[in-house]
N, C-alpha and C positions, 0 to 999 in steps of 0.2 A: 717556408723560409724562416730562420732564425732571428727568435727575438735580438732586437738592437740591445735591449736593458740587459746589465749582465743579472744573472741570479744572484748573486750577494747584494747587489744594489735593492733587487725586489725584497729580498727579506725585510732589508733595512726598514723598507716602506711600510709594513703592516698597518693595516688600521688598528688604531686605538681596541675594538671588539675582537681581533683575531684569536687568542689563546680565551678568553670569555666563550667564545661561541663552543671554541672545541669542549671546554667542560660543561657547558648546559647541553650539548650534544651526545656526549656522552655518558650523562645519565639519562637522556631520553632513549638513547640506543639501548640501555641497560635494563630501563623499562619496557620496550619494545620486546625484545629477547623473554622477560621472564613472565611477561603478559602470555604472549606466544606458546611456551613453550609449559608453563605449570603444569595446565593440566593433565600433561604427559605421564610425569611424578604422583599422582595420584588415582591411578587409576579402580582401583578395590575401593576407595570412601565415594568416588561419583557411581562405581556401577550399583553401590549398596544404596544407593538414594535413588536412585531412575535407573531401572532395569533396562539392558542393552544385552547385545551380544559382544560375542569380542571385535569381531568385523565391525558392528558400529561405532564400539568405541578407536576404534583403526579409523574410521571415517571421519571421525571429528578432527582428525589430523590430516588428513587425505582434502578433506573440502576445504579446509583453511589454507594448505601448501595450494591446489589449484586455483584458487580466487586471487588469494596473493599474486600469482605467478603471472594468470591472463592484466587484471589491473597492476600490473607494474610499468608496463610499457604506456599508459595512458598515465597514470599519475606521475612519471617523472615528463611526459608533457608539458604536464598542468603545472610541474616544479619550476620547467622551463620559459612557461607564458606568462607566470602572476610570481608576487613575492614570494622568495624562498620559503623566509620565514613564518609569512602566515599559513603558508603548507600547513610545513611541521607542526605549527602551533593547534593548526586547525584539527591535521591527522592525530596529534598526540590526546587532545579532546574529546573526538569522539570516540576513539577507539577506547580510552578507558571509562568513559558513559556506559558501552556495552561489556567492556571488562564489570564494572560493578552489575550490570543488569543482568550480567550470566550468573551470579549470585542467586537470583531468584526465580530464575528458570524454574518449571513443573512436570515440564517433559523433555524427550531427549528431542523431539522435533524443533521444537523450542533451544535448546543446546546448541542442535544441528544448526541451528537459522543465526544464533549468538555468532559462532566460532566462525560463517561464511562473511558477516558483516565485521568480523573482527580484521578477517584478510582482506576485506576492500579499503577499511580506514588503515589498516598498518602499511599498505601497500604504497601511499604516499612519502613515510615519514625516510623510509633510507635516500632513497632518489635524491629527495632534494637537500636531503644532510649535508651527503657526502660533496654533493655538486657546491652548498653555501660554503664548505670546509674548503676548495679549493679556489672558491670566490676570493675569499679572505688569503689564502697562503700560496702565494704566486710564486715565490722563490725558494732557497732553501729552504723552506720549511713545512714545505707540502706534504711529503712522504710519510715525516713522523705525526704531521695533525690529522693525517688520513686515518695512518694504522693506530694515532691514541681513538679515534672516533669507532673505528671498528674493534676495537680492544672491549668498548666499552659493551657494544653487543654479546662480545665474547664473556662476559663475564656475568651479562644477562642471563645467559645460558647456561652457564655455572650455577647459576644462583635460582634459578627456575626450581634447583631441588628441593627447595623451601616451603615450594608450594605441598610437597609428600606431607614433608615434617607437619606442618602447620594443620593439615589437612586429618591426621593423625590425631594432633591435640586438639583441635578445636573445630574439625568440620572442614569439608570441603569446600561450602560455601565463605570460608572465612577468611583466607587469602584471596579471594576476588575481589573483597570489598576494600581491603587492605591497599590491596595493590592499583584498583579503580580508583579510589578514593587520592592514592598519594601522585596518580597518572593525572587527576584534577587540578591539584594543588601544583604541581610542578607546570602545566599548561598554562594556571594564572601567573606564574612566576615567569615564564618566560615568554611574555606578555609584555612587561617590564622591561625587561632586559636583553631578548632578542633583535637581531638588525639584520636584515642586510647591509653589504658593506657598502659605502659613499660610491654612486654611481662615475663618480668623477675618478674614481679608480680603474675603469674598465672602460676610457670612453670608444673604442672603437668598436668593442660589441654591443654597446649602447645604442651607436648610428647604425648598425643593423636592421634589417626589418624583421619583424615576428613573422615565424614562420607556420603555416596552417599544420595542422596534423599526420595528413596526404604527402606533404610536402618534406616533413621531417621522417617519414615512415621510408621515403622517396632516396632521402638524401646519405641517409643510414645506410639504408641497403647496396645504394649505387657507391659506398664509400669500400674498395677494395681491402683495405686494413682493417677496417674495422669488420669484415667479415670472417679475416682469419681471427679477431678478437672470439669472433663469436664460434668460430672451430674451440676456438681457446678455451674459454666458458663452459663451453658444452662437456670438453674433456676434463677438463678439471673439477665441473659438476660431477661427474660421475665418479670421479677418484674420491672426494670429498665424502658422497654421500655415500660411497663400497664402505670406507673406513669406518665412519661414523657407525655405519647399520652394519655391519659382522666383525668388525674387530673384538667389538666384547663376546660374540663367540664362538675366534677364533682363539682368543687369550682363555679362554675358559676349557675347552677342548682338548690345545695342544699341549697346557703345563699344568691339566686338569685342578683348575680352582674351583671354587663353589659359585656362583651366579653372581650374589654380592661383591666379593673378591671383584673377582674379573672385569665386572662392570664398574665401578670406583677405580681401578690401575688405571684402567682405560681412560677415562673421561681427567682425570683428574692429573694425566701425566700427559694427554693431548690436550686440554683448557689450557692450564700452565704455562705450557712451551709455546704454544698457539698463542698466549697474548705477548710471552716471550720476543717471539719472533715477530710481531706485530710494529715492535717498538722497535726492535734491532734492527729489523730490514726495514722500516722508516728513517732512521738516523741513520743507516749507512749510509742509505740512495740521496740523501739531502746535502749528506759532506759529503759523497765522492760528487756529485754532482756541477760542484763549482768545479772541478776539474775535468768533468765527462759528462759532456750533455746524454750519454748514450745511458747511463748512470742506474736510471730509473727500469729500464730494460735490465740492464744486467744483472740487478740483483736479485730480481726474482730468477734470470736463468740458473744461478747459481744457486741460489736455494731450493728451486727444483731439483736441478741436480742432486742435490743432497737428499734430498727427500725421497726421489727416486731410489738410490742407493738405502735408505733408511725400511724402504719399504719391502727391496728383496732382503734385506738380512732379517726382517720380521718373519717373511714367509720362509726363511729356510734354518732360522737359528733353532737347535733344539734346549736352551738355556734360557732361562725366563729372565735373565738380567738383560742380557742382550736384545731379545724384545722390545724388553721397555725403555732401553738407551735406543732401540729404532723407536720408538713412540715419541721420545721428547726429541731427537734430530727430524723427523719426519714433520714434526710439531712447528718448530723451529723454523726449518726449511719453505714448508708449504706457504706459512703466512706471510715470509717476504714478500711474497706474490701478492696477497692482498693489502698488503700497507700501498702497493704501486700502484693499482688498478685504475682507481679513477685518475690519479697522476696520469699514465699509459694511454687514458682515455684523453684526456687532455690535447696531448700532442696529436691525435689519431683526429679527432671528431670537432667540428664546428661547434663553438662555444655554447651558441644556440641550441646545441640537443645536447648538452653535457648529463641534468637530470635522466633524459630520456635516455639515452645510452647506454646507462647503467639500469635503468628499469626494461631494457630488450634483455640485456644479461642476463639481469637477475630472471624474469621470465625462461630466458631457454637453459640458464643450468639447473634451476628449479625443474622443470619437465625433463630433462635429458638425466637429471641425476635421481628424481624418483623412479625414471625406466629403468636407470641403472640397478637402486636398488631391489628392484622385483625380478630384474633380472639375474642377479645374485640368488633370488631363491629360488629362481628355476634350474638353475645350477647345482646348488645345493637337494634340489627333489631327484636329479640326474644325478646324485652321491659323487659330485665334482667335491674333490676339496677345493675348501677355504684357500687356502694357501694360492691355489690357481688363481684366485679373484685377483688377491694382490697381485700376483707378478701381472696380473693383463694390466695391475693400477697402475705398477712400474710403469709399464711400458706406455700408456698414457700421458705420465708424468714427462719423460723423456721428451712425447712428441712435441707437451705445452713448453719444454723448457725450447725447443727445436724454435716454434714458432716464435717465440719472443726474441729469441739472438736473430732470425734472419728480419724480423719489424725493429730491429735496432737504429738503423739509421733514419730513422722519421728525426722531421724537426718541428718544434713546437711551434702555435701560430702566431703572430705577432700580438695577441689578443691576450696569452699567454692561459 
């Protein structure tokens, strides 16, 4: 049933911390991303210091994505049961504890054991981010505090390349301490200055009862929508993670670049567009919203749409400008979808498993999208082109845009 309060009237209401949260949120998200993702960027200064293979340097990023992915659905629980904020507080603490103490690591086992404790603590801090980001922004202005929140991850991951550079001039170990140390400093600080918002804001999911873990695993599942969310998730996982892992060499391939080239067009015209699109499709779905509660649906259908289309003129253009004008539409298009998510979540899922909802998500497009990417290279050993990837990504995209226009008519719950 449809909130009584109009949406403009909710905006009106913000708590005093609302736009506060979203910026201390989004440099934690930014820390989170470039914790995560560094030592990808560095790979020749870690292997010249502790001898590995290449498989286990693939492993360090293999055990981190699975830890994360099984603890996501338990710690956005735990987002769910106890205060948001001292989640995050707590997640952003420990995780840069062992951010500084992979600094000093001696073995790769040791490495190995860093990177699997790094996805148990970071596995908390999205969950309950996102779910405090729509604590605070009930009416129009959810959309855009969503996608500034995940903009900010996104730019984490941009910026992750720091850790090469750095690693470069001054050691491998030296951007861990860098980054441990300023993940310290930032957890004291929003210490300070983090809240949840005034319980008196939310009193009807307040008179709620806590729900056991069984019970929410229960309520998830038996929620019909919310399982084509998770068809959703799954497919767009896998579209997500095709692009990310062979686009840089399909652009390298088809309009023959050199490795560098290709991989920079790539990353750096999909970051871009992607936080682009972040912002765009949050500020549209917030102002078309006060005239179409359906608002927040439509606009990621439409941006898939587009993305869709952006991703067959990739696979079939032989012009490298056209390409990369599909790189930044495709960019563009995909992340309206994520500025909405936990929006979408919202009206879908009992308040009460808001955190948790996104952390089943994250769990199945995490698993569904690393299948995909392995799957891609069995493709690739079958001398399938590249090209074929994308168009099955098109037609993935199509289906997530499908499923969103027929969950259009959901109405949000009175709890908002």
């Amino acid at each position: 049933m449809a909130s009584s309060t109009p949406p403009h009237s909710l905006a009106s209401k913000l708590p005093s911390r609302a736009w506060l949260a979203v910026a201390l949120l989004w440099l934690t998200a930014c820390l989170n991303y470039i914790d995560r993702l560094m030592i990808t960027t560095m790979r020749e200064s870690v292997k010249a210091t502790i001898p590995m293979t290449e498989a286990q340097f693939g492993l360090l990023t293999t055990v981190f994505l699975l830890v994360y992915a099984v603890a996501s659905p338990f710690a956005g629980f735990i987002a769910d049961r106890f205060n948001r904020s001292h989640v995050i507080i707590g997640s952003l603490f420990f995780w840069s504890i062992f951010t500084l103490l992979t600094a000093y690591v001696q073995t790769y086992d040791q490495l190995l054991a860093t990177r699997a404790v790094l996805g148990i603590a970071q596995a908390a801090c999205m969950p309950a981010s996102v779910a405090l980001i729509v604590d605070y922004h009930r009416g129009t202005t959810r959309s855009l505090a969503s996608g500034l929140l995940l903009g900010g991850a996104m730019v984490g991951a941009a910026m992750s390349g720091l850790g090469g550079w750095l690693a470069e001039n001054h050691g491998w170990t030296y951007a861990f301490k860098i980054f441990g140390l300023a993940g310290i400093a930032h957890a004291i600080v929003l210490v300070f200055l983090l809240r949840d918002p005034p319980a008196v804001s939310d009193p009807a999911a307040q008179a709620q009862p806590s729900v056991r873990l069984g019970e929410a695993f229960a309520a998830l599942f038996t929620n019909r929508a919310y399982l084509v969310m998770m068809i959703y998730a799954c497919l767009l996982g896998v579209v997500s993670w095709s692009v990310v892992g062979w686009m840089p060499t399909y652009i390298k391939e088809q309009f023959h670049l050199s490795q560098g080239e290709a991989g920079l067009s790539t990353t750096v015209y999909l970051y871009v567009a992607g936080l682009v699109g972040m912002l765009l499709g949050g500020a549209w779905a917030d102002r078309w919203s006060r005239s179409n509660e359906q608002a927040r649906f439509l606009v990621p259908v439409i941006g898939l749409s587009l993305a869709a289309l952006a991703v067959l003129m990739i696979a079939n253009t032989p012009l490298l400008g056209l390409a990369l004008a599909g790189l930044v539409l495709y960019g563009l298009g995909r992340h309206f979808a994520d500025a909405n998510m936990m929006p979408i979540l919202c009206v879908l899922v009992d308040p009460r498993h808001r955190a948790m909802s996104w952390g089943v998500s994250t769990f199945f497009s995490c698993v569904v999208g690393g299948l995909g990417i392995y799957a891609g290279g069995m493709l690739r050993d079958a001398q399938v082109d590249v090209s074929r990837i994308f168009q099955f990504a098109s037609a993935n995209i199509v289906v997530c845009a499908l499923l969103l226009f027929f969950l259009r008519h959901r109405r949000a719950a009175p709890t908002g």
